[in-house]
N, C-alpha and C positions, 0 to 999 in steps of 0.2 A: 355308518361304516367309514373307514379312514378312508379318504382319498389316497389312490396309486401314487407314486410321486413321479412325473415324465421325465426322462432321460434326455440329456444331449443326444442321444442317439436316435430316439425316436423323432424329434424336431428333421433331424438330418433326414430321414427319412422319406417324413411327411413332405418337407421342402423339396427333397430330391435332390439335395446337394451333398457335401461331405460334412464331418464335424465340425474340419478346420473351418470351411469358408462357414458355417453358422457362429462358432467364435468370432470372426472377423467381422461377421456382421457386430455381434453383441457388445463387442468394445471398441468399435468403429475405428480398426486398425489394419491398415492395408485395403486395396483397391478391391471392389467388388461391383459385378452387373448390375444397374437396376433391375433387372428381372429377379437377380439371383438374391439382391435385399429386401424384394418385395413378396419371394417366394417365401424364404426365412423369418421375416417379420409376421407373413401371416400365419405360420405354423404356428410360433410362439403364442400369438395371439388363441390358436383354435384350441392349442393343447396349454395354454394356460403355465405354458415353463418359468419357471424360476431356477437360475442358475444357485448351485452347490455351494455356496461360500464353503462353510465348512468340509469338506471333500478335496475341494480346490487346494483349501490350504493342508490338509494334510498330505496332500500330494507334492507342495512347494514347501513344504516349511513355511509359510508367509500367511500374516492373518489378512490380507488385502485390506489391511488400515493405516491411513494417514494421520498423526495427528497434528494440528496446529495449533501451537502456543500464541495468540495475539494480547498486549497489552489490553487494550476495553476498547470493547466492539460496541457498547453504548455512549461510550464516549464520542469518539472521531468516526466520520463515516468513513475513513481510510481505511479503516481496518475489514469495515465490511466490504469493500472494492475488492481487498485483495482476499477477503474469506469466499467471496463470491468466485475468484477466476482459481483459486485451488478447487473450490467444490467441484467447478463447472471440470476442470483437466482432470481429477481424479474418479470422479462418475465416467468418464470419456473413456481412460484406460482398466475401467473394474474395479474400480477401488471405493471406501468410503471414508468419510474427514470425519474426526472426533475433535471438537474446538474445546479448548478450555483458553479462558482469562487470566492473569495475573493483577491485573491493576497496580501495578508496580509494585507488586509485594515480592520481596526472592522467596520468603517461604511457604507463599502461597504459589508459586512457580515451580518451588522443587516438589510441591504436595500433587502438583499437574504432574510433573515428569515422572514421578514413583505410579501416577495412575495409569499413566501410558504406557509403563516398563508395564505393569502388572496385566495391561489389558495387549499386549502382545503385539504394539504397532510395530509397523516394517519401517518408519522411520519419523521425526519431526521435524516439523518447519517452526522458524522461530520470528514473529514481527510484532515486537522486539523482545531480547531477553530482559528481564531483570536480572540476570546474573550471568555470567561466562561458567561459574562453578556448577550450575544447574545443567549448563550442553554438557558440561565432563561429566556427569553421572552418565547421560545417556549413553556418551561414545565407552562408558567403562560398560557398559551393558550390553555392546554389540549392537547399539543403533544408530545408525545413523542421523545425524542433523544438518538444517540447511537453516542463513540465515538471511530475514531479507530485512530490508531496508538500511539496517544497521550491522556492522560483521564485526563482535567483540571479541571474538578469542583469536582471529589472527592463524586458527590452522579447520576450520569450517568453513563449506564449502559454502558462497553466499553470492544474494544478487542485488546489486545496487542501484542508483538513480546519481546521476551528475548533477550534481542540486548544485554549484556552481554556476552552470551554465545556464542552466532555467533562472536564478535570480538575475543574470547580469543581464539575461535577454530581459529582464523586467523594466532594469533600471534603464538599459538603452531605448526602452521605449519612450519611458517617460520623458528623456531627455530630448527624445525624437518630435516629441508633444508639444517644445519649450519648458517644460520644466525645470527650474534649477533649485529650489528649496523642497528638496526630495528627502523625506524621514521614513527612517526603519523601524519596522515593529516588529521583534522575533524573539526565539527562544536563546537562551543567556546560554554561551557556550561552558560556562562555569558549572550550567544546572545539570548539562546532558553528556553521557560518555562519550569517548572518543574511539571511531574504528582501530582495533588494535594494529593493525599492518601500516595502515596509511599515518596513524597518532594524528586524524583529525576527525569531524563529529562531526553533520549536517548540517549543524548551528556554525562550528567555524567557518564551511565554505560558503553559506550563506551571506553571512556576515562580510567575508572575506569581497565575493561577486559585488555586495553593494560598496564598498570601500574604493576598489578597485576602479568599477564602472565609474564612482564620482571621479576620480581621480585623474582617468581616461579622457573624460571630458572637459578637463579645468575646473572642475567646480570642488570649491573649499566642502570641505566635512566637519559640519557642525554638529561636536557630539551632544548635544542638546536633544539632534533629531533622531539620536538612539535608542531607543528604546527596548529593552532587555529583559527578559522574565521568564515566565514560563507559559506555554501554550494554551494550558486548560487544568483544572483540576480535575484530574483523574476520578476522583469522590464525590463528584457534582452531574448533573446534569448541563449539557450542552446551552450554556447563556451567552459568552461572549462576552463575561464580565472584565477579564483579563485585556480585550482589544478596547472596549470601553474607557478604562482606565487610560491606557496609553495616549490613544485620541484626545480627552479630554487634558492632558498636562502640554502635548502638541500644541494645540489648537488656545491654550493658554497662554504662552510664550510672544513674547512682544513681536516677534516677526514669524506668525506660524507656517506651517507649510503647504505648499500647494500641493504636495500629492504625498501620498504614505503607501509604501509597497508594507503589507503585513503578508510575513511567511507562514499562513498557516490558515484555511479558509473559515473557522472558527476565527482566528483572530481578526477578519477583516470584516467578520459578519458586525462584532463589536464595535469596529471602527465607524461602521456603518451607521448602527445604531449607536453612538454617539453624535454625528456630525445631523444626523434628520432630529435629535432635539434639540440641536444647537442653530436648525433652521438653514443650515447650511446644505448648497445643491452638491450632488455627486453625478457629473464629473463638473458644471458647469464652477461651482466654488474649488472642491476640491477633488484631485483625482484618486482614485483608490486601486492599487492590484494584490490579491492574493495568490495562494501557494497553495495545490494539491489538486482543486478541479472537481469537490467532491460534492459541495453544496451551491458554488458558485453561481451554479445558471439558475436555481430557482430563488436569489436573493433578488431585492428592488435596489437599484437597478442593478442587471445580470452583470456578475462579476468578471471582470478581467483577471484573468489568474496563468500562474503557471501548473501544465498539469503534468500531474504524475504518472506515469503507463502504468495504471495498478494493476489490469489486465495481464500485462507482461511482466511484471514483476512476480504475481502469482502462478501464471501458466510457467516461467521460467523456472520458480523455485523449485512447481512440481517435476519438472522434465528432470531438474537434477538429482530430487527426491528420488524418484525413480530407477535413474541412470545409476545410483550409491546402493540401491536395493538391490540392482541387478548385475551389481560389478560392471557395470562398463565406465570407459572415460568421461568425463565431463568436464568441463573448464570449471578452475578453483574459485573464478569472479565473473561474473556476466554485469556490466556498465551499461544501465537502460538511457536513453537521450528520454527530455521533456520536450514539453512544448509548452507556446504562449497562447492563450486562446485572449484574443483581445475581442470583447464584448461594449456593454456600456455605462463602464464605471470610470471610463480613463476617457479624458479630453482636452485640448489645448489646454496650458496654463493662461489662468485669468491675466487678463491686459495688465493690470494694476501689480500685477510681481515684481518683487524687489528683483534683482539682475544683480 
């Protein structure tokens, strides 16, 4: 025989509270008793409720779906940071994430965006686009987008990281350390877009921090210790071949360097794993700092990195996400601060450094 299906109303009942407060309970919105969460939860529990989606939304016009467009979530574990703290805010408020990948394809991006339009989400998040033409299909469709990390069209609402200021805190460590033959390992601001509003890229103010930092301190910039590329290949599995590469033409160089900030915790894992077959100690030979915070502390030895609030950069996107679903205001840019997590890949520069 079919099972009855239980009512909001009946839960309310059982509990002995009203409807509202058993919604407040459910989507853990606004203040509630512990008597009055504990009565609520156990209803649920006895009478076995499962909330309406479908009901819900024909009452709102809204399918309570989020999607999220991430470049490759096999790729960088960046990606799962921040698919982890949308999950985590959009389960919180009633809602559910449908992810799709593009791997830097735009027509594999626009194939996601037409599947989103067709499955009826209330809005996307984008980290990152492969195209700005792909957010304009959405917003021509009446959906909202929100973009994080990167903001390419310049009129989407998005939330950023001052990645500036997390590299320069890199390099004033290093310098803090005695270091003075400090080389760069990062992505080539040539290879990566630039935020439409600002007309710079992650990679420029990256780049930018480390130039700046030498500069700050007296110390010459030797573009030798530049090193310039791309982070990872999208198509590959996670090796660290790309930080390898760099390390080894460094560390070849007639005066090589004593510490290598690599922007990208992929790229420092490589760095890594070039200078341990080169027999070389880290931090004791050479000192090493990455960018993001994602792999860092389970590498040998635990990395010193700058991290990214990928927590808040995802809870953030969704509250905007949200706040665009539901007409209210929200700020057009939210600027998230890093931080330096110093572990034990960085230490004094060795005695024997050129000065």
């Amino acid at each position: 025989m079919a099972r009855k299906t239980v009512t909001l109303m009946e839960v309310a009942r059982l509990a002995g509270v009203s409807t509202a407060t058993v919604n407040r309970v459910l989507r853990q919105q606004g203040y509630i008793s512990a008597e009055s969460r504990q009565k609520v939860l156990a209803a649920v529990e006895a009478t076995n409720y499962r909330p309406n989606i479908v009901a819900r939304g024909l009452r709102t016009q809204r399918s309570y779906t989020i999607g999220l467009m991430l470049t490759a979530i096999t790729v960088n574990p960046f990606f799962v940071g921040v698919a982890h703290a949308v999950e985590a805010a959009a389960i919180a408020a009633g809602y559910r994430v449908v992810i799709f990948n593009h791997g830097g394809s735009e027509s594999y991006e626009r194939y996601g965006v037409e599947t989103f339009i067709a499955q009826r989400v209330d809005a996307v998040m984008f980290c990152t686009t492969a195209s700005p033409d792909n957010i304009a299909v959405l917003e021509d469709a009446g959906i909202p987008a929100i973009e994080l990390e990167r903001s390419l069209t310049g009129s989407t609402r998005s939330v950023r990281v001052d990645n500036y200021v997390g590299a320069r805190a890199a390099i004033d460590h290093l310098v803090g350390l005695g270091h003075r033959q400090i080389a760069f390992v990062g992505g080539d601001p040539a290879f990566y877009p630039r935020d439409a509003a600002r007309q710079r890229s992650v990679e420029d103010d990256r780049l930018a921090a480390y130039r700046d930092g030498m500069a700050a301190h007296g110390l010459a910039i030797d573009k030798h210790y530049e090193r310039l590329g791309i982070y990872y290949d999208l198509n590959a599995e996670i090796s660290g071949v790309e930080g390898q590469q760099h390390a080894d033409a460094l560390m070849a160089l007639p005066r090589p360097p004593t510490a290598i900030f690599a922007t990208c915790d992929i790229l420092a894992t490589g760095v890594l794993q070039s200078l341990y077959r080169m027999g070389k100690r880290v931090p004791r030979d050479v000192s090493v700092v990455g960018f993001d915070d994602t792999i860092a502390a389970y590498l040998a030895p635990e990395l010193t990195t700058v991290a990214q609030p990928l927590a808040a950069l995802g809870r953030h996107g969704f509250d905007m996400a949200l706040a665009a679903i539901e007409g209210r205001e929200t700020p057009e840019e939210i600027v998230l601060e890093t931080s330096l997590v110093i572990r034990n890949s960085t230490g004094p520069s060795p005695k024997n450094a050129t000065v």
